[in-house]
C-alpha positions as a printed NumPy array, in Angstrom:
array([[-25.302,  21.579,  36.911],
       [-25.048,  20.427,  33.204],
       [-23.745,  23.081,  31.085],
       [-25.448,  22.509,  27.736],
       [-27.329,  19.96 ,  25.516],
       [-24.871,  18.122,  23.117],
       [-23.643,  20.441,  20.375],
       [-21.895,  20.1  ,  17.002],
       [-18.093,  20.338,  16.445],
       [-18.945,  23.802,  15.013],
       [-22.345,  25.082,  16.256],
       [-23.614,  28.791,  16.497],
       [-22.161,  30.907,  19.4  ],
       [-25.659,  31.487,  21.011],
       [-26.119,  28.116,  21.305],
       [-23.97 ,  28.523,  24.815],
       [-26.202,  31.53 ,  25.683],
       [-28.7  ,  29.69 ,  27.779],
       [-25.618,  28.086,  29.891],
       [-24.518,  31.21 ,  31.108],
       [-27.429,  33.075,  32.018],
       [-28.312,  29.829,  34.351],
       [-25.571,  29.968,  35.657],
       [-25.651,  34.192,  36.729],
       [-29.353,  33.14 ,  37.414],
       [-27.468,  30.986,  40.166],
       [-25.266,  33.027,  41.139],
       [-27.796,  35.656,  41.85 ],
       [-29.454,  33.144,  44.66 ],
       [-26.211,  33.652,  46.411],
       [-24.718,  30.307,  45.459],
       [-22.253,  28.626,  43.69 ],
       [-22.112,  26.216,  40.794],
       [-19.953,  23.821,  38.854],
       [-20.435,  23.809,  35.174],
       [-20.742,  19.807,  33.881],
       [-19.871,  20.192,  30.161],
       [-20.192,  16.284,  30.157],
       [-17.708,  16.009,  27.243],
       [-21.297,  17.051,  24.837],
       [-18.804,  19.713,  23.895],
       [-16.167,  19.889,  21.397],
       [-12.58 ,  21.687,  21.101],
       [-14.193,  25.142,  19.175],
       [-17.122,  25.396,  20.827],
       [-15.636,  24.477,  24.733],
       [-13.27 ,  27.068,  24.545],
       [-15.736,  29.75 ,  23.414],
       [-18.02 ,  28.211,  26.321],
       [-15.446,  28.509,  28.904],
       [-14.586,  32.094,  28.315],
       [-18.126,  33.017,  28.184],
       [-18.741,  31.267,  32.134],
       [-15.267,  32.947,  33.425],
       [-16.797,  35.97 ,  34.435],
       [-19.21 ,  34.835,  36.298],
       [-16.611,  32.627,  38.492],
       [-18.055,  28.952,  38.376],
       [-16.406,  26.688,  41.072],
       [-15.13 ,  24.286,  37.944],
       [-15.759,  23.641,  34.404],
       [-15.876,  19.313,  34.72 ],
       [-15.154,  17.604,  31.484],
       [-14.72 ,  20.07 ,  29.241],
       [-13.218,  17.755,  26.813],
       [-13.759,  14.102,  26.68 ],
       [-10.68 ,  12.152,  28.562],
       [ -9.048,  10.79 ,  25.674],
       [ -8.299,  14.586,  24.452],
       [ -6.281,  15.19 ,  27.249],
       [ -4.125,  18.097,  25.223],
       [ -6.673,  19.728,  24.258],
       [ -7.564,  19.838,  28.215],
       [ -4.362,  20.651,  29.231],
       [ -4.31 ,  23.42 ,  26.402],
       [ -8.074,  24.571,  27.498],
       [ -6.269,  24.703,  31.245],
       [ -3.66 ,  27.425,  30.081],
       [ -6.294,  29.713,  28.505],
       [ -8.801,  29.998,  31.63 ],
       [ -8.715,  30.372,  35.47 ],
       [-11.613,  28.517,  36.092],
       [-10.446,  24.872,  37.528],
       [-10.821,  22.19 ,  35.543],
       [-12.68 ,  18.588,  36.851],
       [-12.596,  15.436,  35.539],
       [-12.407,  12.148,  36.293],
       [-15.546,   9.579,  36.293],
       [-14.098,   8.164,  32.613],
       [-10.822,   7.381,  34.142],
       [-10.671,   3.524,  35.406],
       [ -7.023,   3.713,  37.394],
       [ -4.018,   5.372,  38.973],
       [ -2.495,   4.498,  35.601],
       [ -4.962,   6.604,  33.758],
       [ -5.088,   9.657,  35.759],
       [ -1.906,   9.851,  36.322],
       [ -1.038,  11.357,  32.956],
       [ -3.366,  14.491,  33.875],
       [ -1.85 ,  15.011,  37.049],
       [  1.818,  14.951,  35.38 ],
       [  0.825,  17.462,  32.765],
       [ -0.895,  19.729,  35.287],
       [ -4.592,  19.57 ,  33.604],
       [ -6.763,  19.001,  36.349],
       [ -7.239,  21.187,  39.385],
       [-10.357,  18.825,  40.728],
       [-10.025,  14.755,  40.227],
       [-13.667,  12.987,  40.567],
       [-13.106,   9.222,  39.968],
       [-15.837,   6.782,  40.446],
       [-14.701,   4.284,  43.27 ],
       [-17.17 ,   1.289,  41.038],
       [-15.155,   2.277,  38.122],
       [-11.508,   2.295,  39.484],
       [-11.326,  -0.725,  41.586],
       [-12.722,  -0.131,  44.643],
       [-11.792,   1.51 ,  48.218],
       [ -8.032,   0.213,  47.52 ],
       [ -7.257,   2.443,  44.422],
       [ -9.075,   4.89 ,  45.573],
       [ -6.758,   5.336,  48.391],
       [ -3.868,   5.081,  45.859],
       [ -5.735,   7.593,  43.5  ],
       [ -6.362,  10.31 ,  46.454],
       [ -2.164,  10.407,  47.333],
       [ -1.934,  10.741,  44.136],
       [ -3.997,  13.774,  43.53 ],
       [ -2.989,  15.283,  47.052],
       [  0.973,  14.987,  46.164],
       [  0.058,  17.52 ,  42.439],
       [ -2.107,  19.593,  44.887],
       [ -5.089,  18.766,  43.322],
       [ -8.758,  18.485,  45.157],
       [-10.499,  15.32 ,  45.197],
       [-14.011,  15.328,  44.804],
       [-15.413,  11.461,  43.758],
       [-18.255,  10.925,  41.037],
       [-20.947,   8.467,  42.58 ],
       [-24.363,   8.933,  41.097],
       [-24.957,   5.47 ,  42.633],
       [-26.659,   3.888,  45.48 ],
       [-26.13 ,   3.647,  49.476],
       [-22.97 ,   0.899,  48.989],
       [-21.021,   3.138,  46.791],
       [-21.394,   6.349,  48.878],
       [-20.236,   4.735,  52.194],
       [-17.019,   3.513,  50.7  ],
       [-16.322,   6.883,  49.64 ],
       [-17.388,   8.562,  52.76 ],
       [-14.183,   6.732,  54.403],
       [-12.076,   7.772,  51.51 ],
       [-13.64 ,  11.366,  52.389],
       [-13.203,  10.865,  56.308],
       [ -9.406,  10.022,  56.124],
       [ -8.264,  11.883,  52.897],
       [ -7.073,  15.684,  53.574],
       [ -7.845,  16.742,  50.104],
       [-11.18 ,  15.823,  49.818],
       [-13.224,  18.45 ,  49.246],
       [-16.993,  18.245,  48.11 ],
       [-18.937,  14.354,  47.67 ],
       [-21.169,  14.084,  44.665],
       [-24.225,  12.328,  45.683],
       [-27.356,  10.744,  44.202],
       [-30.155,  11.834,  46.991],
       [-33.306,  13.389,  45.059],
       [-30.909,  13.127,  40.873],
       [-33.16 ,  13.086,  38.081],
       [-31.337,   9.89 ,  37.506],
       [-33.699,   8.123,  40.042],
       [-36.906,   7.607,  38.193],
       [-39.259,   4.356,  39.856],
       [-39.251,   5.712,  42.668],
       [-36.028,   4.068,  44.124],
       [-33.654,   6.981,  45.473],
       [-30.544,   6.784,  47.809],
       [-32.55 ,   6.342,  50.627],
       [-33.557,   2.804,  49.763],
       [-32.216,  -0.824,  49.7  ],
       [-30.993,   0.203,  53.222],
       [-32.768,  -0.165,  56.65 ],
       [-31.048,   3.15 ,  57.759],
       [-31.594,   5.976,  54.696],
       [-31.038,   8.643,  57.98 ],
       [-27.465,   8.326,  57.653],
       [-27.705,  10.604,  54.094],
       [-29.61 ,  13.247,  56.194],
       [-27.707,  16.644,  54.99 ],
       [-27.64 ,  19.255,  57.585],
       [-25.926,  22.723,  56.247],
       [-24.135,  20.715,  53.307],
       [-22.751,  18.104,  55.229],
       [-23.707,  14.213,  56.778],
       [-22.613,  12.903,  59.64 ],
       [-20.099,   9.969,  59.853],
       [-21.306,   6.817,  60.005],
       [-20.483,   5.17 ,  63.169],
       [-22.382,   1.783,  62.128],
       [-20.01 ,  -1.713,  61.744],
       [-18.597,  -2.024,  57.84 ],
       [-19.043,   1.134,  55.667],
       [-22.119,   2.184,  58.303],
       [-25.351,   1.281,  55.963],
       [-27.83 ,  -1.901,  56.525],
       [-28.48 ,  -3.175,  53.428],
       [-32.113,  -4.694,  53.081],
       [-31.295,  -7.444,  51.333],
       [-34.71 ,  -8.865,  50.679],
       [-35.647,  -5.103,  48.57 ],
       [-32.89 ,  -5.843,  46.396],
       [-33.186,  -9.212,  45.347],
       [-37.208,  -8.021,  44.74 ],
       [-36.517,  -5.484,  42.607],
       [-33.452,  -7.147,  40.976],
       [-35.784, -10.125,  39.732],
       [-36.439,  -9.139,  35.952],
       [-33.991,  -5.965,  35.69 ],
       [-32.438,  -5.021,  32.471],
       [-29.195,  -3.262,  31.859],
       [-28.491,   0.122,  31.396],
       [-27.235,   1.067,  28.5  ],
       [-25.203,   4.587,  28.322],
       [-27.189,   6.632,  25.569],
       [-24.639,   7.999,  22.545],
       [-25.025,  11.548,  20.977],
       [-26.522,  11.653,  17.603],
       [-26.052,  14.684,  15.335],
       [-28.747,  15.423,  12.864],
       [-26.908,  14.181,   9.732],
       [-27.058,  10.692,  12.048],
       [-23.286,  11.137,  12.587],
       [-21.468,   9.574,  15.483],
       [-21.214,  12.178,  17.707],
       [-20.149,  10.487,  21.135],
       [-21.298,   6.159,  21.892]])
């Protein structure tokens, strides 16, 4: 779940208030949680934020610090017992490597669409697996992207949870997982898991005819930046 709105460097302490009380509101249901800081929060305010969640024993704390800080994440990684993920802004063995060498990561989450496909990925999960660290893949992405990592998932030991994009608040037009595919049954979750696929290729029919229907006038997406109210730069 996302851990807060995007802050200032310096911002007041009860700003990270409502952060923690969703998450005991969580934990109360009887569940458990992963805190996505999203990199929205900076070196003062993260480590204040992940002292605050500690007691209330969230599965990880995922970007707590935006990749390119990656001493600050290491430091942040001495000071708290909750695991640290990250991942999805890292394009290569060659870039995550570095985190796994200085022991800052606990949970890696590449994106297979941003690393290089199925190939890396493989390279990327023996990585992880020889530091001891989990691999759980970021893919809030459609059917094609999910299937390749379901093999990586079926065939790597330390795989341990697979984000996916089934009912996000991403999906807005009323396109979801389940389309661009003649078989959306094969993301039916039973008890937190799917079932392999056991279809030719990665195991998904693409309908090619939606795609190039609603491709036809598409525009790019554009990654929003964070804005602070003095119209400072903030994160682009």
């Amino acid at each position: 779940m996302n851990g807060t709105e995007d802050l200032g460097w310096l911002d007041s302490p009860s700003a990270l208030d409502h952060c923690v009380e969703r998450l005991k509101a969580v934990k109360a249901l009887g569940m458990d949680a992963g805190i996505d800081f999203h990199g929205r929060v900076h070196k003062p305010m993260a480590k204040q934020l992940a002292r605050a969640l500690e007691p209330h024993r969230p599965m990880f704390i995922e970007e707590p610090l935006l990749s390119e800080h990656i001493d600050g994440i290491k430091a942040l990684s001495q000071q708290t017992s909750i695991p640290i993920a990250l991942g999805e802004r890292l394009h290569s063995r060659w870039d995550v490597r570095p985190f796994l060498e200085a022991g800052a990561v606990d949970v890696l989450q590449p994106d297979i669409s941003h690393c290089g496909g199925i190939s890396e990925m493989c390279r990327i999960a023996a990585m992880a697996e020889a530091y001891d660290v989990a691999l759980a893949p970021h893919c809030p992405l459609g059917p094609i992207a999910l299937a390749a990592n379901i093999q990586i998932a079926a065939s790597t030991p330390n795989h341990v949870i697979q984000e996916m994009s089934l009912g996000i608040h991403y999906n807005v037009g009323g396109q979801d997982l389940t389309s661009y595919t003649h078989n959306p049954e094969v993301w039916n979750v039973n008890g937190g898991y799917i079932n392999l696929m056991t279809g030719p290729g990665l195991g998904i029919e693409i309908d090619e005819e939606q795609v190039r229907r609603l491709s036809k006038n598409a525009k790019a997406w554009m990654s929003p930046g964070f804005i602070g109210p003095g119209g400072e730069i903030r994160e682009w």
